[in-house]
Every structure is written in C-alpha cells, then in structure tokens.
C-alpha positions as a Markdown table, in Angstrom:
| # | Residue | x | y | z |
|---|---|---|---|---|
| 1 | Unk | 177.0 | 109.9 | 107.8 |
| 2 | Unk | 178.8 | 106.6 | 106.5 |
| 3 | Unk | 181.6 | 105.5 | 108.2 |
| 4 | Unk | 184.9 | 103.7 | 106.7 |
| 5 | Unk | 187.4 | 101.4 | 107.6 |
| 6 | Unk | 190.1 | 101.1 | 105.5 |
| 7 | Unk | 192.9 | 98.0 | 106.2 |
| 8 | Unk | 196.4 | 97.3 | 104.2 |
| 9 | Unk | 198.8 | 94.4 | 104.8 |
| 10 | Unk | 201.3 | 96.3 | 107.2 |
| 11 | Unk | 203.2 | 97.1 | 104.0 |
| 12 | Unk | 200.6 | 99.3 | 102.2 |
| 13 | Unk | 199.2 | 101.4 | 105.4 |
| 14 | Unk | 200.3 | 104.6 | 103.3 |
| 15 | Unk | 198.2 | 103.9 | 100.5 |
| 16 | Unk | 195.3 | 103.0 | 103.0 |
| 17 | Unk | 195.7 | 106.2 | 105.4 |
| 18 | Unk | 196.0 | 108.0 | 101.8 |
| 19 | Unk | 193.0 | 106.6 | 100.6 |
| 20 | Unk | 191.3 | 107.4 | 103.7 |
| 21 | Unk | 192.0 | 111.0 | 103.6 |
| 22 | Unk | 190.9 | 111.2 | 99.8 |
| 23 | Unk | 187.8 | 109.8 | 101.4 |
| 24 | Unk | 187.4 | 112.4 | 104.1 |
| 25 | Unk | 187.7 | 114.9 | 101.1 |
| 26 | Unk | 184.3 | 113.4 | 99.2 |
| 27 | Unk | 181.9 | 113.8 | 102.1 |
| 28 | Unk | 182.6 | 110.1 | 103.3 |
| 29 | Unk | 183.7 | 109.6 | 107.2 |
| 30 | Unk | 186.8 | 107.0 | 107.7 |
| 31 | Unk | 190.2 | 105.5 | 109.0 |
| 32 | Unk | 192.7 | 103.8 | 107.9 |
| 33 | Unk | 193.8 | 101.1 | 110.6 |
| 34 | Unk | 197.3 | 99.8 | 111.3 |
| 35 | Unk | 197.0 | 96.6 | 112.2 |
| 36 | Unk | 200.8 | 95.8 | 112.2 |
| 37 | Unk | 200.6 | 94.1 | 115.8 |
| 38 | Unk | 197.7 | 92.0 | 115.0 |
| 39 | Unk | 199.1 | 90.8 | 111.5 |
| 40 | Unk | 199.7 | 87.3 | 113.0 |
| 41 | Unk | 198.2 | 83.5 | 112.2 |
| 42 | Unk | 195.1 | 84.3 | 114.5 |
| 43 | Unk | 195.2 | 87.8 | 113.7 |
| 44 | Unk | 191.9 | 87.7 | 111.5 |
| 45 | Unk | 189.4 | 87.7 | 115.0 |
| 46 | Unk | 191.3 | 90.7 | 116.7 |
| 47 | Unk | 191.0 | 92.6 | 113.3 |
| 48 | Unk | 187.6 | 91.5 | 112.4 |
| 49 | Unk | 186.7 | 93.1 | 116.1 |
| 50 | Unk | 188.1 | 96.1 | 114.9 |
| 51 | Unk | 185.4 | 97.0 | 112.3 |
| 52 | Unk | 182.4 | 98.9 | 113.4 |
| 53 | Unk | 179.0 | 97.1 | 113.3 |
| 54 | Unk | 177.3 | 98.8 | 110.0 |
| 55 | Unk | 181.0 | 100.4 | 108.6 |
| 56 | Unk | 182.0 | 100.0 | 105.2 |
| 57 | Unk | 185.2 | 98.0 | 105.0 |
| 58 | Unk | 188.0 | 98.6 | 102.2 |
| 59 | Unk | 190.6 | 96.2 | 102.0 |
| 60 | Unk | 193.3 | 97.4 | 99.9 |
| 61 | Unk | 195.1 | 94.6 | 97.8 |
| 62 | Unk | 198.6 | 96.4 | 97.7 |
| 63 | Unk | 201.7 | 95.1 | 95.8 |
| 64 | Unk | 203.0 | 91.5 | 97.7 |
| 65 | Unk | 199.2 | 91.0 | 98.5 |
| 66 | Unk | 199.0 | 87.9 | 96.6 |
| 67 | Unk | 201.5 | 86.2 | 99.0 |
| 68 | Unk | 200.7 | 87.5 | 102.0 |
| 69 | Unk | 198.9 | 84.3 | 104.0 |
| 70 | Unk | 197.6 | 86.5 | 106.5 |
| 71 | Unk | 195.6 | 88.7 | 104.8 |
| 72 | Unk | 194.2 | 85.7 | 102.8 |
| 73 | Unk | 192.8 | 84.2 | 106.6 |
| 74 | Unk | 191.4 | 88.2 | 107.1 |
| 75 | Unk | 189.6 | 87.6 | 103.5 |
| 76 | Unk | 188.2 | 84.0 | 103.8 |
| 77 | Unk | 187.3 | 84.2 | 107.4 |
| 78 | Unk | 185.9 | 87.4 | 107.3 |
| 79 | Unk | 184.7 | 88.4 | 104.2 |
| 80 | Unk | 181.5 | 86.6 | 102.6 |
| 81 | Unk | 181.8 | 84.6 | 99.4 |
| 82 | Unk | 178.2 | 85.2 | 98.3 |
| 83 | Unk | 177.2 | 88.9 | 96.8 |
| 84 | Unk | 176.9 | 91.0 | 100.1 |
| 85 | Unk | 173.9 | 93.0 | 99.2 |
| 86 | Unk | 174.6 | 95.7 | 102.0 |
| 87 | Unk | 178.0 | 96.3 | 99.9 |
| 88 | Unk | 179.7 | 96.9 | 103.0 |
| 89 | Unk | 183.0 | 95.2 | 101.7 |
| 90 | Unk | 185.0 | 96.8 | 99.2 |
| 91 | Unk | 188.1 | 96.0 | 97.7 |
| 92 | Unk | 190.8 | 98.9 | 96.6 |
| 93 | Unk | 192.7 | 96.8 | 93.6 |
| 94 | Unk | 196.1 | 98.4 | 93.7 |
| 95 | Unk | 197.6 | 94.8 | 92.7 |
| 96 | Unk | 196.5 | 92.8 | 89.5 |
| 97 | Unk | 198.3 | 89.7 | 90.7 |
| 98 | Unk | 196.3 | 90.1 | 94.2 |
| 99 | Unk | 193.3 | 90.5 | 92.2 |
| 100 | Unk | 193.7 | 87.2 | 90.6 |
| 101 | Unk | 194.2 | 85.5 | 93.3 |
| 102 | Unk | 190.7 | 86.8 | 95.5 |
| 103 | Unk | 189.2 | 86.9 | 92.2 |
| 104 | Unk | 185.8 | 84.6 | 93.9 |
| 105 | Unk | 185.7 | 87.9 | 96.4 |
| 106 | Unk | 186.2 | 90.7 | 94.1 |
| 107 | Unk | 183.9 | 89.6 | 91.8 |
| 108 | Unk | 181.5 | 88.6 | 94.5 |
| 109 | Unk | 181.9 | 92.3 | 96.4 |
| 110 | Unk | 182.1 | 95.8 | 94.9 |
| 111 | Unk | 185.4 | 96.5 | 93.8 |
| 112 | Unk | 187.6 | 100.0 | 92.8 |
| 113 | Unk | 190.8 | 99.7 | 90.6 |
| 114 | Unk | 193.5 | 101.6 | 91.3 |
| 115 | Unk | 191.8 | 102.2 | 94.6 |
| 116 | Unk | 190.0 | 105.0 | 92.7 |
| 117 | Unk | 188.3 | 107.2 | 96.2 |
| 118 | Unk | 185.8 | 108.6 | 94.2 |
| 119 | Unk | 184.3 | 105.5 | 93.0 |
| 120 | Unk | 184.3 | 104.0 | 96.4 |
| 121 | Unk | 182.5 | 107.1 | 97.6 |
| 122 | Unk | 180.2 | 107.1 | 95.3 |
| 123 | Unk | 179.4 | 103.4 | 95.6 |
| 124 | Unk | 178.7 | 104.5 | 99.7 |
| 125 | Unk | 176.5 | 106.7 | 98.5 |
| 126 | Unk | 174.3 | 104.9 | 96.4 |
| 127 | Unk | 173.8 | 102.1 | 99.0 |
| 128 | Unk | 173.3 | 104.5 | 102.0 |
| 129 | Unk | 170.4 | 106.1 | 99.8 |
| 130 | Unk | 169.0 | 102.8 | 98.9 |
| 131 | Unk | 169.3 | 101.5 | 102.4 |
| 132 | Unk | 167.6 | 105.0 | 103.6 |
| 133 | Unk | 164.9 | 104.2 | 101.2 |
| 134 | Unk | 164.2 | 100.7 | 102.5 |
| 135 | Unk | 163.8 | 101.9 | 106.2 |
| 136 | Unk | 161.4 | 104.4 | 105.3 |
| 137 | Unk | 159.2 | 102.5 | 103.1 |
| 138 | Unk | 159.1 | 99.7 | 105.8 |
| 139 | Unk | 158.3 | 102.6 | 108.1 |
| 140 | Unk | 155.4 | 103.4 | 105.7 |
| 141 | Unk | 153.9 | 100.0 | 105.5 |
| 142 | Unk | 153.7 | 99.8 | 109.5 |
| 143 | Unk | 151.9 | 102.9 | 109.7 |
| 144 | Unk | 149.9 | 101.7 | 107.4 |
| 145 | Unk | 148.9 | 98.8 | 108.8 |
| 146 | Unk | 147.8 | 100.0 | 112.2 |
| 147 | Unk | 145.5 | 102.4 | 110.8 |
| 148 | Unk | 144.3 | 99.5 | 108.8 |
| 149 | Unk | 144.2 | 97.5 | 112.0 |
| 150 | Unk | 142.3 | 100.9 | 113.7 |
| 151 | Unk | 139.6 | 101.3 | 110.7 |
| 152 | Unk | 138.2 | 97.4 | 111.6 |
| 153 | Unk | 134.5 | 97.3 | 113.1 |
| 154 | Unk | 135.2 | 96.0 | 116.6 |
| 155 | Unk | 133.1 | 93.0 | 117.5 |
| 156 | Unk | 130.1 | 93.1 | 120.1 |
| 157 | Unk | 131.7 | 91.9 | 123.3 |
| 158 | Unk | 129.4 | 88.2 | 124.4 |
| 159 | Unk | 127.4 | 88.5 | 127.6 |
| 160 | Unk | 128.5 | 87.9 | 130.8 |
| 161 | Unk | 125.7 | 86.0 | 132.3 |
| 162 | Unk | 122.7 | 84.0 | 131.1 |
| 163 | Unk | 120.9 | 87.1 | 132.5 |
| 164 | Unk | 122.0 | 89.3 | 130.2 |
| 165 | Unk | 121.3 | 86.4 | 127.0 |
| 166 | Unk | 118.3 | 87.1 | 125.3 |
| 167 | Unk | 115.2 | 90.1 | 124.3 |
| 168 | Unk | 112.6 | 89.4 | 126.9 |
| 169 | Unk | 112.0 | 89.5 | 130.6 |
| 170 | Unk | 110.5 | 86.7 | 132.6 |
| 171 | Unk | 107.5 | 88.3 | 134.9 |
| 172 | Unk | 108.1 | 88.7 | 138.8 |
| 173 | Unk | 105.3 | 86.5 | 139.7 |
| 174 | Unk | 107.6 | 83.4 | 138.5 |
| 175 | Unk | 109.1 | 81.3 | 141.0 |
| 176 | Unk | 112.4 | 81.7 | 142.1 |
| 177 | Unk | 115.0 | 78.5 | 141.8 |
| 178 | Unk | 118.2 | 77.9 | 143.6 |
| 179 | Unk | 120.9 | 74.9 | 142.3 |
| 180 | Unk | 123.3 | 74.9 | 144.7 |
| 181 | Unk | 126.6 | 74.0 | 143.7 |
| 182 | Unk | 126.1 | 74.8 | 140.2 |
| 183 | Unk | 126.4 | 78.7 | 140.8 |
| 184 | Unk | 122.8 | 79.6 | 138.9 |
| 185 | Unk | 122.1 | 82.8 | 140.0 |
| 186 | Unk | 118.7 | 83.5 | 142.2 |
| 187 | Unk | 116.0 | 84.7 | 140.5 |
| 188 | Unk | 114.5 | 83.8 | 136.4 |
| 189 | Unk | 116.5 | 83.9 | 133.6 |
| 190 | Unk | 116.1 | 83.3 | 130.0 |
| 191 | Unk | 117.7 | 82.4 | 127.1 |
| 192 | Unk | 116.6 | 83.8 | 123.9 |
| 193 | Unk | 113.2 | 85.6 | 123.6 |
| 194 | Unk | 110.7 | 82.1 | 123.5 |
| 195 | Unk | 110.2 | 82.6 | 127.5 |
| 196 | Unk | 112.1 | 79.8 | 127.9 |
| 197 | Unk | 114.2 | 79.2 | 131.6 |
| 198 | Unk | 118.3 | 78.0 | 131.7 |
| 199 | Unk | 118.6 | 74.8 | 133.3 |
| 200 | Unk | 121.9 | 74.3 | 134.8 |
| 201 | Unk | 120.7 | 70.0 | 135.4 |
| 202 | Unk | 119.6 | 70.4 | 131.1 |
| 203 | Unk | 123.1 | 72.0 | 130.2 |
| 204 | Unk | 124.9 | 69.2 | 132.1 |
| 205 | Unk | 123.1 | 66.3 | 130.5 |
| 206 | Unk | 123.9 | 68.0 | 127.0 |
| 207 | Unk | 127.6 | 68.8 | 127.8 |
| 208 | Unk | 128.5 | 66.8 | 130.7 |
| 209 | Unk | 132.4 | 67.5 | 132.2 |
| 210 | Unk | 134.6 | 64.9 | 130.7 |
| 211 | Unk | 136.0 | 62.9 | 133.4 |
| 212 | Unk | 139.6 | 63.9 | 134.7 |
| 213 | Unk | 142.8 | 62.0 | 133.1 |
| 214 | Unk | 143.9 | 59.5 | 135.5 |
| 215 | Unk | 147.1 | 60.1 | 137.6 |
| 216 | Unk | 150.2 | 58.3 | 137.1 |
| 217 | Unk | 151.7 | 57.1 | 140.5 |
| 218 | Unk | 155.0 | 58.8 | 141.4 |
| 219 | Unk | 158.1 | 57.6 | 140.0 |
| 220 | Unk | 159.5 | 54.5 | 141.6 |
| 221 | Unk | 156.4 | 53.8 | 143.6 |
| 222 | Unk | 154.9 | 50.1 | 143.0 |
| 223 | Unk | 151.1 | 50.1 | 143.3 |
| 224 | Unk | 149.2 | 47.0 | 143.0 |
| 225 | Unk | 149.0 | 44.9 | 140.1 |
| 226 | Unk | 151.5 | 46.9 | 137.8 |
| 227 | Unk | 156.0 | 46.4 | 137.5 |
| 228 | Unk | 157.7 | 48.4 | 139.1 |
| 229 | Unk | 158.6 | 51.8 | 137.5 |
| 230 | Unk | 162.0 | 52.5 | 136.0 |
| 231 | Unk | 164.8 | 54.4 | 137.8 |
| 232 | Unk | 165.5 | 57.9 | 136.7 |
| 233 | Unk | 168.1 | 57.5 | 133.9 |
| 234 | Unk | 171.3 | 59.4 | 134.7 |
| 235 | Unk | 172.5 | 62.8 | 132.9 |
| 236 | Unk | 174.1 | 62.2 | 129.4 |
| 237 | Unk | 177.5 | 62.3 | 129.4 |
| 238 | Unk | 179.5 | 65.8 | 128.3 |
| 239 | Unk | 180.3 | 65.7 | 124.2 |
| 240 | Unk | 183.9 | 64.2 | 123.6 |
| 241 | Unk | 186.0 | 67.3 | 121.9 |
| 242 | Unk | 188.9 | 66.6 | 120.4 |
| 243 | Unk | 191.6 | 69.0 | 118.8 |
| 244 | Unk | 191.9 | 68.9 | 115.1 |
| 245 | Unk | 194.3 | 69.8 | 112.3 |
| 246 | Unk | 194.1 | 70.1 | 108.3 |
| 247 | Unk | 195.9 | 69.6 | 105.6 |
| 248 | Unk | 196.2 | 69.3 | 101.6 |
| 249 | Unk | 198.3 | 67.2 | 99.9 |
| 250 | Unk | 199.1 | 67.5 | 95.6 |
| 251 | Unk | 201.5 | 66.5 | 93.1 |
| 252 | Unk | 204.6 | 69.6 | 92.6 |
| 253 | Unk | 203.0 | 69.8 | 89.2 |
| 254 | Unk | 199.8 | 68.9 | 87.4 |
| 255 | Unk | 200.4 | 67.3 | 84.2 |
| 256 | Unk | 197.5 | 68.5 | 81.4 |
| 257 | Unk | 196.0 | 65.5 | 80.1 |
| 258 | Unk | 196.2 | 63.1 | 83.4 |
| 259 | Unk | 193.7 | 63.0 | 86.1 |
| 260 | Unk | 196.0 | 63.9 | 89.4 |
| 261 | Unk | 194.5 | 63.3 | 93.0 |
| 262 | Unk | 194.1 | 66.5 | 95.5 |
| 263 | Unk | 193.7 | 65.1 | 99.0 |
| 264 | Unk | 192.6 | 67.0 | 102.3 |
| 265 | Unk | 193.6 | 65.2 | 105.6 |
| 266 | Unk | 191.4 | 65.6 | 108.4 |
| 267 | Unk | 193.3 | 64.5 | 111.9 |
| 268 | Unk | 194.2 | 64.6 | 115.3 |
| 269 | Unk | 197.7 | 66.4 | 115.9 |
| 270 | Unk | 198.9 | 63.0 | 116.9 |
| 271 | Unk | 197.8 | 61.6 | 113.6 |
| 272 | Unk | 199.6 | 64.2 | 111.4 |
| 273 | Unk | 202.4 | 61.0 | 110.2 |
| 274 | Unk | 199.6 | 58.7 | 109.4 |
| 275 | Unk | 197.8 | 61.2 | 107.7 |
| 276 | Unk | 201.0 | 62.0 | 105.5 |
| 277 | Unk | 201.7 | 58.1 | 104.7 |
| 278 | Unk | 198.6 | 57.6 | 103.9 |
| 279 | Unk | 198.7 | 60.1 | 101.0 |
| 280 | Unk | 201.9 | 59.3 | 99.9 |
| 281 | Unk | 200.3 | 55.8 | 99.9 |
| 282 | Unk | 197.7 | 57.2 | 97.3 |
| 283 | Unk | 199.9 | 58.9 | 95.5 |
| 284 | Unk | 203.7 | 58.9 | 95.4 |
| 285 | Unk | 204.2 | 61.9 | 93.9 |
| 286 | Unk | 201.7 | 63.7 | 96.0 |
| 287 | Unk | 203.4 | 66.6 | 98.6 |
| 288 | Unk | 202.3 | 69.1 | 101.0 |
| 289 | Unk | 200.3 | 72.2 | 100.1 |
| 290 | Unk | 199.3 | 75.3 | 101.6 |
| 291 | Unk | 200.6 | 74.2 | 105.3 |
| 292 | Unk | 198.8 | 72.4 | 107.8 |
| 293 | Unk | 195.7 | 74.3 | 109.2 |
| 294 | Unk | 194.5 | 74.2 | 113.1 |
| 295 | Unk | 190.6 | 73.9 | 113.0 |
| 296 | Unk | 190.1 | 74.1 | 116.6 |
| 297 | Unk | 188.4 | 72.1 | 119.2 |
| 298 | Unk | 185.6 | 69.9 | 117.6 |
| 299 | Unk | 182.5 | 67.9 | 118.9 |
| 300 | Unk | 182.6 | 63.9 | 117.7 |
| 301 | Unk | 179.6 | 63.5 | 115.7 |
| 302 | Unk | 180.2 | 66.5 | 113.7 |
| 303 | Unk | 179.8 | 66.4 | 110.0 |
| 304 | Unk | 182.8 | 67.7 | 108.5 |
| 305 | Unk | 182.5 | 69.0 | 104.8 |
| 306 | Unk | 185.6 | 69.5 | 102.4 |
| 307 | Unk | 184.7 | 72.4 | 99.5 |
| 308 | Unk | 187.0 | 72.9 | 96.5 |
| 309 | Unk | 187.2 | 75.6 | 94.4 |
| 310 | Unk | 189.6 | 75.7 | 91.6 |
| 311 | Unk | 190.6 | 78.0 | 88.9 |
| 312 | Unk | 192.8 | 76.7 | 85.8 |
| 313 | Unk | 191.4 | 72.7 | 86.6 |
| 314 | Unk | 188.1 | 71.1 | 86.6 |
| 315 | Unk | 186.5 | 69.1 | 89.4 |
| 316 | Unk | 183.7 | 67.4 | 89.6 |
| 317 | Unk | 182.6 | 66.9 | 92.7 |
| 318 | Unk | 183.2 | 70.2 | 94.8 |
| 319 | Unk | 182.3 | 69.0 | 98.3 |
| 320 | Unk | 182.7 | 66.0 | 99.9 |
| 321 | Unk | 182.3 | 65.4 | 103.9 |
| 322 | Unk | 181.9 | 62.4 | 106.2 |
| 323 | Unk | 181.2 | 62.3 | 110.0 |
| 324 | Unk | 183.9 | 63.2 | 112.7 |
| 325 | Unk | 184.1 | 60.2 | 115.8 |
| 326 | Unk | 188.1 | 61.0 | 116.5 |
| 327 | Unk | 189.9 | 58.8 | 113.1 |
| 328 | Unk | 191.2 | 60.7 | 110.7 |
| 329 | Unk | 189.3 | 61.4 | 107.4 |
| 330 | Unk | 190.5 | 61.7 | 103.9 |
| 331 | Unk | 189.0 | 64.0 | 101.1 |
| 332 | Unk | 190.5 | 62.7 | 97.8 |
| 333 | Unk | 189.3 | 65.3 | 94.6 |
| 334 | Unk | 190.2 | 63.9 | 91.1 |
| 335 | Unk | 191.4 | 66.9 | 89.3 |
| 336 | Unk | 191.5 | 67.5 | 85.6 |
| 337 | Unk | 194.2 | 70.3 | 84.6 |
| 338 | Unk | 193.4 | 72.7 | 81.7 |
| 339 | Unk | 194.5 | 72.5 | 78.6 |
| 340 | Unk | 194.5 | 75.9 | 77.1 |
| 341 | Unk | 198.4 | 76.6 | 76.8 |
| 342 | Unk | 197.2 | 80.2 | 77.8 |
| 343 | Unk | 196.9 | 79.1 | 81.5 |
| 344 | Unk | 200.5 | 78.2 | 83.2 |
| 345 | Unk | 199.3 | 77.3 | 86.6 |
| 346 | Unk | 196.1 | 76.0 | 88.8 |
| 347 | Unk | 194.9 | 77.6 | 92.0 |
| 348 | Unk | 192.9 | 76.2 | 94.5 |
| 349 | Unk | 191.1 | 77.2 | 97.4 |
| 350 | Unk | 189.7 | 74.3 | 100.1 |
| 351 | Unk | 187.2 | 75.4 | 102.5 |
| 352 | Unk | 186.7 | 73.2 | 105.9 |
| 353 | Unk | 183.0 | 73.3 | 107.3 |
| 354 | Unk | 182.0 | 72.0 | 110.7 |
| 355 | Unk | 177.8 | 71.7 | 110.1 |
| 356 | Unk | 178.2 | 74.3 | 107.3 |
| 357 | Unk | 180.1 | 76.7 | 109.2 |
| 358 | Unk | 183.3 | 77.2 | 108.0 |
| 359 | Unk | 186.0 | 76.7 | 110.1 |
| 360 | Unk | 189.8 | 76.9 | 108.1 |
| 361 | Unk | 190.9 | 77.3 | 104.5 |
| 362 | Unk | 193.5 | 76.1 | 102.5 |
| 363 | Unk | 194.8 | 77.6 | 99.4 |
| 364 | Unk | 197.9 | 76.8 | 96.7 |
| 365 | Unk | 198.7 | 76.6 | 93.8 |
| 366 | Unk | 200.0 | 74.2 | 91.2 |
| 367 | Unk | 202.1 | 75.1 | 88.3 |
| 368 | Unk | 200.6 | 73.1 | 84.9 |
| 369 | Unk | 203.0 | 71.4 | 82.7 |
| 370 | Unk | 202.6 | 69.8 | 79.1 |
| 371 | Unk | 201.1 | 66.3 | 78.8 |
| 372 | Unk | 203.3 | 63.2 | 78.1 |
| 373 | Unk | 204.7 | 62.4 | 74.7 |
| 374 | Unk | 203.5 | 59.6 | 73.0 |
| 375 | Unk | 206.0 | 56.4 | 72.6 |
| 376 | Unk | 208.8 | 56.1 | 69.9 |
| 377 | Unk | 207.9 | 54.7 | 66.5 |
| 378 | Unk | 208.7 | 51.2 | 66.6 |
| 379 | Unk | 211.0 | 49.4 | 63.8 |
| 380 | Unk | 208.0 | 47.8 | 61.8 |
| 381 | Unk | 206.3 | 51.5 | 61.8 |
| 382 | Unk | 205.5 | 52.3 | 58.2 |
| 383 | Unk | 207.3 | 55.5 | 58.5 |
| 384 | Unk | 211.0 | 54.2 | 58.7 |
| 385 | Unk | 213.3 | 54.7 | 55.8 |
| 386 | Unk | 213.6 | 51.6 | 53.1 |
| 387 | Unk | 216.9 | 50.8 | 53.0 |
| 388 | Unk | 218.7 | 48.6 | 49.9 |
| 389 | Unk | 220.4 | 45.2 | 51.2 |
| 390 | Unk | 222.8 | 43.1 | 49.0 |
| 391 | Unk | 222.2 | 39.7 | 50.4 |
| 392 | Unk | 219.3 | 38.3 | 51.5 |
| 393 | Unk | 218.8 | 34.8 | 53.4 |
| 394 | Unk | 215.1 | 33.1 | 52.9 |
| 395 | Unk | 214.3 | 30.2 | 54.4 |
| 396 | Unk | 211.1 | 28.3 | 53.6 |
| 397 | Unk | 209.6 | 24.3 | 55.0 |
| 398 | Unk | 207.0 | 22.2 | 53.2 |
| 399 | Unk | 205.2 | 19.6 | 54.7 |
C-alpha cells in the first residue's frame, strides 16, 4: 500500500490534513504533517527527516506560498530539479502565483491543480504499478539467468598428478626413480600415451623458477655503496575549513534594453563589507537581493560553482565557479531584461555548489521598467517649425 506525506506552510495545514483525508478515501495511505515548530531558517533538514524513505510527498502551494522563504529552502534543498522518475514528489497547486514562482519544480515533478485528490491518487497508482512491474521483471531475468548459468556443460576437472596424465601404463619391470627435493612421486609415470617418462631435471631446464625480486633494505638503514634512505615524511596536515556566507547583489530595477550586472559574493563573515564595496564598486546602482545566505563550513580547495536561472531576462553564461583558498569570490552575470511589455518583472534563482553539490540558494526578483528615451531633437533638426524673420544680417569676406 502507498504511503503519503502531505506538508503546508503552517498556514494551509487545513487544506493539507483535508487533502489527506480525501486521500485516505481513494484507497491511498497518508498524513498530513504540522511542521509549525520546524518552520524556521534550518528548518528544511528536520522536515526532510520527517519523510519516509519510499513515501510519496505532496507539498501543497497554499495562498502566501510565493513569499514564504521557508518553504522555498524545503523546495530547493529538498526537492530535485531534474524529472524524478520515481514521481515521489507532488505538488497540490492551490496558488497560481506560488506556481509561478516553483514553476522549474512543477514542471519538472508531477503536479495537481487545485490540489485535485483524485488525480494525485491516481498518479500513485500508476507509478506503484509500474514500479511493481519493474521488480518483477528484474525478478524474471535473474531466474532466468541461473538456470542459464545451470544448463552450461561443466568442464572436465585437470588431473591432479602427472600420474593420472595420460592413456597408458608404464610396465612394472621399469625402474623406479627418486628426485629428491623436487617432490616426483616413486614409482613410473607418463605423460601422454608415447611411453614417454616426466622428468622433473627436463621441466626445470624448459621453465626454470624466475629468480626472486631483490629486497629493499629497511627504511633508514645505510648499506654499502648506496645514500642514505629518506626519513619517513610526516602526516599531511588536517584540511583548513573555513566558515562561509553568500550573497547577491542587483540593481532595484532592470531597465529593458541595457545590459545590468547580477553579482554573487562568495565570503568569509568577516568579509561581508568588502564584499558589499566591492559591488557597489561595479555597480553603483547595484543593492542587496534575496539576503545573505550561510553555506556552512567549507574545505579550501573546493571548487565553488555559481548557477543562474532566470525567468523574464536572458543570460548567457549560467554557471560560473572558481576555486575556494579563504578570499572572497565574485560571480558577476551580465543580464539582458525582456522586452515583451507582457512581462513586468524578472525572477531569479542562484544555486551555490561545493563540487557539484549544492549547498544554498538565492532567489529574487527584479521589477522590469521601460528603456531610456532617446535625446531631444536638437535646434538644427529638420523637424523644427520655419519661422518668418524681418531682418536679416549677412556678413560675407573675400580674399
């Protein structure tokens, strides 16, 4: 039987314990959590801890979604971008503005508008079946392949002895030979049905033992002839960690028609008022955006990666990222603003990866606002008025 987790903002835990029980009604086991005393800045691990390992999860995105900052840490810490083909996350779209916002994850993860139980069910369903069917058909092929494995011709096991090599016997009245050391059994033997004896002195002079590797003397030990070995090199030191912030810094608003700058800050905590001068250095109309962001204790030599995503303005380059060795690092992403009228403001989204793991986020957004106007007309443009004059004054020189 499936089992569901359904989680609201502390605000819409109604409509989540309703959806639940709708649900419980279609054949489909769940909860609905309140997570009102995790619903803090870290808040995301406690309530990620809460989900079953195999449940479906339903995030509901109620009315106030869109603003709430904590549920956007649950969704891009804990939710995955990419199209989760186990469709165990599921978003309940009770807010079209929410929905705009997440629109990467929606349209990434199965989604239910309105919250609509019976879809979700039946969307359960479906995968439980297909997953169901995978199991057993990987069940099949292993059956399969032992028997396959049990149906192959064993091979004939070798002999165990030059005694037991070969179609003929030698006659008693042969001589018996003993090699000692070699560990020839007494008695004839033959290889091979010509009559012909095993020498053990024969099979040495056509594989003779390859002479043992010679043995390096022990470490620090001077023998004659040869320097003087080299000390033991000591432990490598423990990796330097140092404690690192984010943020974003943009214009108030993008102008349409202008290339504006959108810079990430990668720092120390000490560093956070060199970080700022610096990018109101680059930019003087640039500002804070979407709050500084704690990215934990991280290892110097790390390669830290800066990823864009941006609806309402193009970008070119997405990612950018540089190695971490303690300094701060700067991100700067030349934005292009639309220019369909249609679209009034730009979001963005920044991820922050640590070797491709992703370890904050940042999102804003940026309202758009016209381009500039072009210049007046000067007074020699052809389109000023002719006006009739009385007097005029010419002056002329010849040479």
């Amino acid at each position: 039987m499936p089992f569901v987790i359904v989680i609201a903002p502390p605000g819409g835990h109604s409509q989540a314990a309703a959806l639940a029980a709708e649900l419980e009604a279609l054949g489909i086991t769940g909860s609905a959590l309140d997570v009102s005393e995790k619903w803090n800045e870290d808040g995301w691990r406690s309530i990620s801890a809460l989900w079953p390992a195999g449940a479906f999860v339903v995030l509901c995105l109620t009315k106030g979604a869109a603003r709430d900052t904590i549920l956007n840490n649950v969704i891009w810490r804990a939710v995955p971008l990419d199209k989760d083909q186990t469709g165990r996350f599921v978003f309940a779209v009770f807010d079209p503005e929410a929905k705009e916002k997440f629109a990467s994850f929606v349209e990434a993860q199965f989604s239910a508008p309105g919250g609509d139980a019976a879809i979700i069910a039946d969307h359960i369903k479906r995968h439980e079946q297909a997953m169901a069917d995978f199991l057993r058909q990987q069940e099949e092929r292993r059956k399969a392949l032992e028997e396959a494995v049990l149906r192959q011709p064993r091979p004939t096991p070798a002999p165990s002895s030059p005694r037991d090599i070969g179609g003929g016997e030698v006659g008693a009245s042969e001589p018996r030979r003993r090699v000692e050391g070699i560990g020839a059994a007494d008695g004839p033997v033959r290889v091979g049905g010509a009559g012909r004896r095993y020498d053990p002195f024969e099979e040495l002079l056509r594989n003779p033992v390859p002479a043992p590797a010679p043995m390096s003397p022990p470490s620090g030990l001077q023998t004659r002839g040869a320097p003087a070995t080299a000390p033991t090199q000591k432990a490598a030191a423990p990796a330097k960690l140092d404690k690192v912030d984010s943020m974003a810094f943009a214009p108030k608003k993008l102008r349409r028609g202008t290339t504006e700058l959108i810079r990430v800050a990668i720092f120390q905590p000490k560093d956070r008022g060199r970080a700022a001068k610096a990018a109101k250095a680059a930019d003087a109309r640039t500002q804070s955006a979407g709050g500084a962001q704690a990215l934990g204790q991280i290892e110097r030599g790390t390669r830290i990666a800066a990823v864009i995503d941006a609806r309402g303005a193009l970008i070119e380059d997405m990612r950018l990222e540089a190695e971490w060795n303690g300094a701060p690092l700067d991100f700067n992403f030349p934005v292009e603003p639309s220019l369909d009228p249609a679209v009034a403001q730009a979001f963005f989204n920044i991820r922050i990866l640590a070797d491709d793991a992703q370890i904050g986020a940042i999102t804003f957004v940026r309202p758009l606002i016209p381009p500039k106007k072009s210049g007046a007309a000067s007074k020699l443009d052809s389109r000023e008025k002719l006006r009739r004059v009385s007097r005029v004054f010419l002056s002329y020189s010849s040479s």
